[in-house]
FIRO-734253 format. One line per 2 residues: number of its first residue (from 1); for each residue x, y, z of C-alpha. Coordinates in Angstrom, 1 decimal, always signed. Example, Ala and Ser with C-alpha at 12.3 -4.5 7.8 and 13.67 -1.06 7.14 Angstrom:
2
1) +12.3:-4.5:+7.8; +13.7:-1.1:+7.1
END
This chain:
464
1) +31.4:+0.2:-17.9; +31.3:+1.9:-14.6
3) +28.9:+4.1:-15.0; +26.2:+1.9:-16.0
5) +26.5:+0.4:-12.6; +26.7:+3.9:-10.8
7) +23.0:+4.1:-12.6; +21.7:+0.8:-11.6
9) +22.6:+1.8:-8.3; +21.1:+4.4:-8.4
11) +17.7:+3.1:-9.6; +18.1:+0.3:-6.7
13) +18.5:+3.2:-4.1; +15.5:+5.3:-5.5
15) +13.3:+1.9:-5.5; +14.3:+1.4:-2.1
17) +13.6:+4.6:-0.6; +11.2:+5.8:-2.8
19) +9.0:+2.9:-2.7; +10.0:+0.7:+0.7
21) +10.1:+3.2:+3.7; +7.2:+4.5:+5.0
23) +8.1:+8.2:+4.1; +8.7:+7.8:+1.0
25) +5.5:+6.1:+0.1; +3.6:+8.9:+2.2
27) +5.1:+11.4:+0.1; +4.2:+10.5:-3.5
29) +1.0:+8.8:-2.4; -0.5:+12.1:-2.0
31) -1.3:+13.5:-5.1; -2.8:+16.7:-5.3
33) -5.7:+18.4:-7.6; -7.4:+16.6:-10.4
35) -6.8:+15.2:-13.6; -9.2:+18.0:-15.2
37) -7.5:+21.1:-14.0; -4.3:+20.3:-15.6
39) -3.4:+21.4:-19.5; -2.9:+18.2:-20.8
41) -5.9:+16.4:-20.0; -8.0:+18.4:-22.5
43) -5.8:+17.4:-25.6; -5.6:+13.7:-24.2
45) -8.5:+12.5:-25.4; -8.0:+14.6:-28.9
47) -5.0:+15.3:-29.8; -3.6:+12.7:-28.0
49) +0.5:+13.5:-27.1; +2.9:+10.4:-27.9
51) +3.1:+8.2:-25.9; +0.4:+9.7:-24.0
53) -1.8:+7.5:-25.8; -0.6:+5.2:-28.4
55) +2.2:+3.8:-26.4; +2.6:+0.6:-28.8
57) +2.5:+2.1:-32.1; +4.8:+5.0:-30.6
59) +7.4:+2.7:-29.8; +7.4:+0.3:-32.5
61) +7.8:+3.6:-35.3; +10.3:+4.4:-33.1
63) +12.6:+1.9:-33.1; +11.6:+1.2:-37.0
65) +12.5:+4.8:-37.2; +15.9:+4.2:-35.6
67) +17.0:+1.3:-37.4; +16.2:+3.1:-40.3
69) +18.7:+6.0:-39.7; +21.5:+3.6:-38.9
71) +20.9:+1.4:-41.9; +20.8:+4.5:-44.5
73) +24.5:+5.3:-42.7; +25.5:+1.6:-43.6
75) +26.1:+1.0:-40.0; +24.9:-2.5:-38.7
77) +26.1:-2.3:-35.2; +24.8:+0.9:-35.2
79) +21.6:-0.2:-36.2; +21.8:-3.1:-33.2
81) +22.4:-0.7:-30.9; +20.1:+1.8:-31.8
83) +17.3:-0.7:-31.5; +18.7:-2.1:-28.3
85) +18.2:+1.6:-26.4; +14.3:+1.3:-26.6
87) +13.8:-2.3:-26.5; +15.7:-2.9:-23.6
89) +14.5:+0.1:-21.9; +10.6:-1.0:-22.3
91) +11.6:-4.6:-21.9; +12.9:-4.2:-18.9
93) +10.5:-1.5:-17.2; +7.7:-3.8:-18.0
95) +9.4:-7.4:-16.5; +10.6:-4.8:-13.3
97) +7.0:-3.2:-12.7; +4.9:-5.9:-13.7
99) +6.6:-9.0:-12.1; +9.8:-8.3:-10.0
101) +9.3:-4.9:-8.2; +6.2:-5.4:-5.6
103) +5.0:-1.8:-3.5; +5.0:-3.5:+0.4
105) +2.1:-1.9:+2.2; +4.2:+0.1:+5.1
107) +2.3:+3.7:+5.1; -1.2:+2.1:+5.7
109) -2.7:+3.5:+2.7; -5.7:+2.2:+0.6
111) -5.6:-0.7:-2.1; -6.0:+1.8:-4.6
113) -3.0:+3.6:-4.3; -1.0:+0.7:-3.8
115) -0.9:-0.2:-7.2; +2.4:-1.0:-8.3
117) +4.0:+1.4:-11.0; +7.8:+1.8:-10.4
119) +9.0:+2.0:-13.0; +6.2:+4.6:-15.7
121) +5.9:+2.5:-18.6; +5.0:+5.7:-21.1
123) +8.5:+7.6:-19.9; +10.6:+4.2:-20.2
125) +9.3:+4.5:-24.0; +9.7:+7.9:-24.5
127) +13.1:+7.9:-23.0; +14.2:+4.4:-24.7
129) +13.0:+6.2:-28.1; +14.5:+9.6:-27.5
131) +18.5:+8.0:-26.1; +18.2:+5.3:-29.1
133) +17.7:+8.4:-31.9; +20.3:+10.2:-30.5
135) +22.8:+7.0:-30.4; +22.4:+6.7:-34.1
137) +22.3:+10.2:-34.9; +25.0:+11.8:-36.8
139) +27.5:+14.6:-35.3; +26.1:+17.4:-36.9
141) +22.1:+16.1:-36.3; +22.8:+14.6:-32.9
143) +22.0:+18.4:-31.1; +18.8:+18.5:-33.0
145) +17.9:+15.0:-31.9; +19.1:+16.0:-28.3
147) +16.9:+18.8:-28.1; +13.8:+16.9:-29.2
149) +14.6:+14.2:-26.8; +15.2:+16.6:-23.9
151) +11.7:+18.2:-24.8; +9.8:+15.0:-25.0
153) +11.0:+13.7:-22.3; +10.4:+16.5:-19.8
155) +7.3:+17.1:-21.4; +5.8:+13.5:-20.4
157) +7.7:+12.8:-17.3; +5.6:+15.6:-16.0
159) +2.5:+15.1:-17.9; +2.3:+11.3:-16.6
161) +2.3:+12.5:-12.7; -0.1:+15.6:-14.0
163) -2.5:+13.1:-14.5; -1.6:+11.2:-11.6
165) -1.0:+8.0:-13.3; +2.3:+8.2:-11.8
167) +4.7:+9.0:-8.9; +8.2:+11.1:-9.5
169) +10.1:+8.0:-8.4; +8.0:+6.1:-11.4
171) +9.4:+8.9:-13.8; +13.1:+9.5:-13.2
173) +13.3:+5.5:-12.3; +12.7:+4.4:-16.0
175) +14.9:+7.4:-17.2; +17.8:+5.7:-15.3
177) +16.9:+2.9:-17.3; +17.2:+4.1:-20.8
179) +20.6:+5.7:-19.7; +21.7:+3.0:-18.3
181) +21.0:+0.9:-22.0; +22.1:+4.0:-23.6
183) +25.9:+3.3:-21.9; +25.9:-0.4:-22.6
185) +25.2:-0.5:-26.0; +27.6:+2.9:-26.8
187) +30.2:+0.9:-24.7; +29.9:-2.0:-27.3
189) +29.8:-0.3:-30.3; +33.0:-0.3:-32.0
191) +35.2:+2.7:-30.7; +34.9:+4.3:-34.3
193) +31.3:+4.6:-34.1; +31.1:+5.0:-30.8
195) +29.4:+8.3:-30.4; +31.1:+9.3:-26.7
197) +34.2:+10.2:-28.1; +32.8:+12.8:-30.5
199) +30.8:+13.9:-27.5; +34.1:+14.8:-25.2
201) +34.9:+17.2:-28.4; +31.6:+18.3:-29.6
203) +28.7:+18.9:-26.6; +25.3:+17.4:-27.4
205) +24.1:+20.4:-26.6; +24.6:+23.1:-23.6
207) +23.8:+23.5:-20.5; +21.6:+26.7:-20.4
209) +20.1:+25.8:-23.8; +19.2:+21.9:-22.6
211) +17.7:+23.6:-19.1; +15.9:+26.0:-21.4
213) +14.2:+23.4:-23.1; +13.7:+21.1:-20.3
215) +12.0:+23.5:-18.3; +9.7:+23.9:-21.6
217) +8.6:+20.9:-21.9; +8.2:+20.4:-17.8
219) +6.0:+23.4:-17.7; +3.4:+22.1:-20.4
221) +3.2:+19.0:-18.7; +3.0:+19.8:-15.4
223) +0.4:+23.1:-16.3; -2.5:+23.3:-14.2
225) -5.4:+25.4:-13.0; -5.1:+24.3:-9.7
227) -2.8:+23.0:-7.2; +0.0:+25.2:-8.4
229) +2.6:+23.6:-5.4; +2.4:+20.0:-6.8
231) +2.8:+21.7:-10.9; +5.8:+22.8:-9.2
233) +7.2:+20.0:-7.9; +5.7:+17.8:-11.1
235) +7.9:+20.3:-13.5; +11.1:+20.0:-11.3
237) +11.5:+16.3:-11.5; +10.7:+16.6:-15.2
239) +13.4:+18.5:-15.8; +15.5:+16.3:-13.9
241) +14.4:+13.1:-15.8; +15.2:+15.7:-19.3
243) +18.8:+16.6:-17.6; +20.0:+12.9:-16.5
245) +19.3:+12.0:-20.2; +21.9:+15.0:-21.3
247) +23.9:+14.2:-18.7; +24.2:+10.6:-20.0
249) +24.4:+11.3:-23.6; +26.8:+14.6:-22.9
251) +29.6:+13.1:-21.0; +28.5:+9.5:-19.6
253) +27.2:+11.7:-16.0; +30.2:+12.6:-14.4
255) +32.4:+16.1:-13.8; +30.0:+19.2:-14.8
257) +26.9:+17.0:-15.9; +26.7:+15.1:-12.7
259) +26.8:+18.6:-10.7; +23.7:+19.7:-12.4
261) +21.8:+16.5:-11.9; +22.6:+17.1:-7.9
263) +21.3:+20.3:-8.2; +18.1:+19.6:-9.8
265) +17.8:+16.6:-7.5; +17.9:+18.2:-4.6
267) +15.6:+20.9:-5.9; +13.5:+18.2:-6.8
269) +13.4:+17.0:-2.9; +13.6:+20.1:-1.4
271) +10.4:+21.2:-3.4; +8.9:+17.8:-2.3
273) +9.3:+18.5:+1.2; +7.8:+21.8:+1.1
275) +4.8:+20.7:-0.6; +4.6:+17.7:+2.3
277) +4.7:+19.9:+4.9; +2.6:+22.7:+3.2
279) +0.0:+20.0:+3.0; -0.1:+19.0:+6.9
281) +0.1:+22.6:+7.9; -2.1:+24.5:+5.4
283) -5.7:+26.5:+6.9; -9.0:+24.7:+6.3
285) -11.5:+26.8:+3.9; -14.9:+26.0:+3.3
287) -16.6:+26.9:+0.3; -19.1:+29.0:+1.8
289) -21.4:+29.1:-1.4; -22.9:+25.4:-1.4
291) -25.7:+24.7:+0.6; -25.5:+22.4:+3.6
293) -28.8:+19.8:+2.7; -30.5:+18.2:+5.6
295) -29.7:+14.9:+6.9; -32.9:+13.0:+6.1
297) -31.0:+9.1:+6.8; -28.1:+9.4:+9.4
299) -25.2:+7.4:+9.8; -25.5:+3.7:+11.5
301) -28.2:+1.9:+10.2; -27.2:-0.8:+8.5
303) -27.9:-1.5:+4.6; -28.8:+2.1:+4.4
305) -26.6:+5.3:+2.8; -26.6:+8.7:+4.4
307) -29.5:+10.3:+2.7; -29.3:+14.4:+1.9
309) -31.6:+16.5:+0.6; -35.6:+17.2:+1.2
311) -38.2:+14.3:+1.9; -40.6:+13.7:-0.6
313) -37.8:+14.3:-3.7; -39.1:+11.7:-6.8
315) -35.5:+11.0:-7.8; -32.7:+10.0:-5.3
317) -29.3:+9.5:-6.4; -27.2:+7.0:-4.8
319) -23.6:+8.0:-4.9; -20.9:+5.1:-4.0
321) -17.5:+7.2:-3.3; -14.3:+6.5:-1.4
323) -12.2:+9.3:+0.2; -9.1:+8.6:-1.3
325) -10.8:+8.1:-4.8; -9.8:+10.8:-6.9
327) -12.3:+10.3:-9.9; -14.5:+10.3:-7.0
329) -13.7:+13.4:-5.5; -13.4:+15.1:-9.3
331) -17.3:+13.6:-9.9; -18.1:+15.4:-6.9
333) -16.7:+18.5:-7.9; -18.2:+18.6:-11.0
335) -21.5:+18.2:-10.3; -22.1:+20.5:-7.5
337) -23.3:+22.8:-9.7; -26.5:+21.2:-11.3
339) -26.9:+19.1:-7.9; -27.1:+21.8:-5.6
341) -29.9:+23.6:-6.8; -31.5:+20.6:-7.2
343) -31.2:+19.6:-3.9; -32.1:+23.2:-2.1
345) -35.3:+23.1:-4.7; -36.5:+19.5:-3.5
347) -36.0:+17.8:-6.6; -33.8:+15.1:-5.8
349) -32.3:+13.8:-2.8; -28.6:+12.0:-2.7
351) -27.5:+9.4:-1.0; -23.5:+8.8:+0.0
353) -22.2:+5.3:+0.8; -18.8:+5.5:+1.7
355) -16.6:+2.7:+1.1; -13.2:+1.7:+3.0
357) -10.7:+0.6:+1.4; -7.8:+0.9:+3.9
359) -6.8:+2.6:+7.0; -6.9:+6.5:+5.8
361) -10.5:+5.1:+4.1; -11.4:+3.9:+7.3
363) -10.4:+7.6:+9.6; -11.9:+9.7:+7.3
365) -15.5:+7.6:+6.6; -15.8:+7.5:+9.9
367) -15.4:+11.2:+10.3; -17.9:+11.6:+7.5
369) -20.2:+9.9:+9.7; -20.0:+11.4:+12.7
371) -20.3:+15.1:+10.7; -23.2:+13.1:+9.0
373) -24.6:+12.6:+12.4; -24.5:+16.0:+13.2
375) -26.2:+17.3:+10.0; -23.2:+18.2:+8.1
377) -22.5:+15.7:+5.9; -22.4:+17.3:+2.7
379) -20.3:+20.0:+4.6; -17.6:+17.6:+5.0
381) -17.5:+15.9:+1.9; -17.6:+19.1:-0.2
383) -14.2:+20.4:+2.1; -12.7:+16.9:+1.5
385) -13.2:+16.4:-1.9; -12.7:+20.0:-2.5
387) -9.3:+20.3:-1.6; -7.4:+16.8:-1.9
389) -4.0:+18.9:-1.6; -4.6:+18.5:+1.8
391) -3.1:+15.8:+4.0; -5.9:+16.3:+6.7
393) -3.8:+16.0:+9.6; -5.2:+15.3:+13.3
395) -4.8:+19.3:+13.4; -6.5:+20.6:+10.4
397) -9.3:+17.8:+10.6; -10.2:+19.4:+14.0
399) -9.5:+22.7:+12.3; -12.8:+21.3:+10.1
401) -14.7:+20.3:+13.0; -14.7:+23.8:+14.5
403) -15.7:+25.5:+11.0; -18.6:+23.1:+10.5
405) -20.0:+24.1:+13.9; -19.7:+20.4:+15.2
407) -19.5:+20.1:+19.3; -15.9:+19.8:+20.5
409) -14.0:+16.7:+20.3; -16.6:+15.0:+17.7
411) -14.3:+13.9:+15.9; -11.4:+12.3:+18.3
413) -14.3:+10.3:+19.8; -15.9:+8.9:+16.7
415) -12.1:+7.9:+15.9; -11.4:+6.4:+19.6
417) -15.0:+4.6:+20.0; -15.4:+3.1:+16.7
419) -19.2:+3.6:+16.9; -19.8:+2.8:+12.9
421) -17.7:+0.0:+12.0; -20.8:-2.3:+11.4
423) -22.3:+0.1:+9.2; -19.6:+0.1:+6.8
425) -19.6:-4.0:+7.1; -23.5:-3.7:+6.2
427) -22.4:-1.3:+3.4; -19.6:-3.3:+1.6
429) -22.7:-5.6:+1.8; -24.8:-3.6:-0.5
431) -21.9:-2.9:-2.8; -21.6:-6.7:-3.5
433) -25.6:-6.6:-3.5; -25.9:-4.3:-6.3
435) -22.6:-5.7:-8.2; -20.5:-2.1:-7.9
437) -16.9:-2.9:-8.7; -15.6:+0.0:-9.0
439) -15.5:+4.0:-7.8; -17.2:+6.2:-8.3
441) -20.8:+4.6:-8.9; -23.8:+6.3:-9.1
443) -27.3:+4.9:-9.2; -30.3:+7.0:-10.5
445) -33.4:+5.8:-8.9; -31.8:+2.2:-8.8
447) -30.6:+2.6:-12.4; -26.8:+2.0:-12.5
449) -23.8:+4.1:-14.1; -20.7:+2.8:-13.9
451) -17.1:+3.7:-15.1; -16.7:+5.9:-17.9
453) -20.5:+6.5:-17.9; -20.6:+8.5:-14.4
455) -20.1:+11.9:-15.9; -22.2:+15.1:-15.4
457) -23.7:+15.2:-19.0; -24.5:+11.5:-18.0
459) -26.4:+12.7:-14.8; -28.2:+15.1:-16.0
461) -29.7:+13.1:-19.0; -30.4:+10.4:-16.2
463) -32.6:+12.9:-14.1; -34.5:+14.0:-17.2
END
């Protein structure tokens, strides 16, 4: 039973450091690119991958699926067991993310991404599901089973940080767990069923061949159009979470398995690192093809948005955003291209309110508003939004400042004096005002779309 514990250690070392240091947090808060550039995301909403959606249903035909297999052996404890994998695994991510496992605020960063999500919920199922089949498998189906497992696991350990729903730490933490329940329940099966001792003869499956799969499954997840550093890094740890569940269910992690799970690991944080520092160091480009609207309302009068655009437009758009909201930043994006024209035309005019909801909120709406107050608001919001890879260092925000034209040191004195924090007091007024609960929220000539509604087909059959 010692390698159980050599798991749960190592899911209480990953918590710690993953979650409770300042560095860690800063790492995997920063989640690059956007949900709609990556491969999965267009066969979510159809297709739907298990457990992608579905998680319930998923996991209870699993584990009827599992008991099923055991009984038509005639093996009860089998069958126990089987069903023990899964349950405990989801069991027990749920009671550890949802009540026992809090995310401390050290690294200053906004509520939103605070949310707490050690350990992911859908790769706790699909790794409960996938070790439990493979515990009541039979010898000569077990490498079948393996192989499915392997897939389907690195397939949505990568997909689920893809979409930025979760953090690698989130994704190899709840495949510790389904190993670790894995080992228990083998451990207490009787030693004639007990599926490690035919392993020590017969491999699940090999190395290159479980790699090669893996790496599959990792790459459709983690695809993307964009932001091909953090598909990197995304694919990596799902082949790690794919390899500690071969590792577990090959030789219970230790000699030649628990080399390669080093291995991957550290490719895992080595990868990690260079994306970190390829994100503070990076050059600043602007996208010199959108047009740079007037400022018709500046920054600093309270109750009122910075207003773009040309006076006398019949329709303004009122656009509540946050700077470290992604769906914000990907509404943005996607509707530059039927706002722009609009705006250089004189048809509508928009409005930004920026919102702060924490300290990195706080520097960069207040660097908004000093562009803002210099004419280039849109400017800066477009380079922002437009490239969330970034990790906008003191360095490359100044790097901004110069390519937007802006006098020296705007930026470093907005930050030191403070000059607008009353104006976004006077603007969390106005969100309370008009009821908006949530980001992004966008208001066509007062009328209100909230939430799943703030989409560009949405938008343009508000403005006619």
């Amino acid at each position: 039973m010692r390698q159980p514990f050599k798991l749960a250690i190592a899911f209480v070392v990953l918590y710690l450091l993953a979650v409770c240091t300042p560095y860690g947090q800063s790492v995997e808060n920063r989640p690059g690119g956007f949900a709609s550039e990556t491969w999965v995301f267009h066969i979510l909403y159809s297709v739907g991958p298990p457990p992608l959606r579905f998680e319930g249903p998923i996991f209870v035909i699993g584990v009827i699926l599992i008991v099923g297999v055991a009984v038509l052996r005639r093996q009860w404890w089998l069958a126990v067991a089987g069903a023990f994998v899964p349950v405990a695994t989801a069991a027990a991510s749920y009671l550890l993310n949802r009540m026992i496992l809090p995310r401390p605020d050290i690294s200053n960063a906004p509520e939103s991404l605070m949310e707490v999500s050690f350990p992911s919920g859908h790769v706790a199922v699909t790794a409960g599901v996938a070790a439990g089949a493979i515990l009541v498998s039979t010898p000569r189906a077990r490498p079948y089973v393996a192989a499915a497992g392997v897939l389907w696991l690195a397939f949505v350990a990568a997909a689920v940080q893809n979409l930025g729903w979760h953090r690698p730490s989130d994704a190899i933490g709840a495949t510790l767990l389904a190993c670790i329940a894995y080992l228990v329940a083998a451990h207490l099966l009787p030693a004639a069923t007990r599926p490690a001792t035919q392993v020590r003869t017969t491999p699940v499956l090999g190395l290159v061949p479980a790699l090669a799969i893996a790496a599959v499954g990792a790459t459709l997840g983690a695809g993307r159009t964009g932001y091909i550093p953090e598909a990197v890094v995304t694919a990596i740890v799902g082949v790690l979470c794919a390899v500690i569940l071969w590792s577990t269910v090959q030789r219970g992690v230790r000699n030649s398995s628990g080399i390669v799970v080093a291995v991957v690991l550290v490719l895992a944080i080595v990868s990690a690192v260079g994306v970190d520092y390829w994100r503070k160091h990076s050059e600043v480009n602007l996208d010199s093809g959108r047009p740079e609207p007037a400022v018709i309302t500046g920054p600093g009068t309270a109750g009122k948005g910075v207003t773009v655009g040309k006076r006398g437009a019949d329709t303004n758009i009122d656009f509540y955003l946050a700077f470290s909201c992604r769906p914000c930043a990907e509404f943005e994006k996607a509707t530059g291209s039927t706002l722009d024209p609009l705006l250089e035309n004189g048809t509508v005019t928009v409005t930004y309110w920026p919102v702060v909801s924490g300290d990195s909120d706080q520097r960069l709406a207040t660097l908004f508003a000093a562009a803002a107050a210099n004419g280039k608001a849109s400017g800066f919001l477009h380079a922002v939004y437009g490239d969330s890879e970034k990790a906008w260092t003191d360095d490359q925000l100044a790097e901004l400042g110069d390519k937007l034209g802006l006098p020296k040191d705007t930026f470093a004195t907005a930050l030191r004096t403070n000059s607008y924090g009353n104006w976004f007091k006077s603007i969390d007024e106005t969100t309370v005002e008009r009821q908006i609960t949530e980001l992004p929220a966008v208001l066509v000539n007062g009328k209100k779309l909230l939430g799943d509604q703030v989409t560009v087909d949405n938008l343009k059959s508000a403005l006619g």
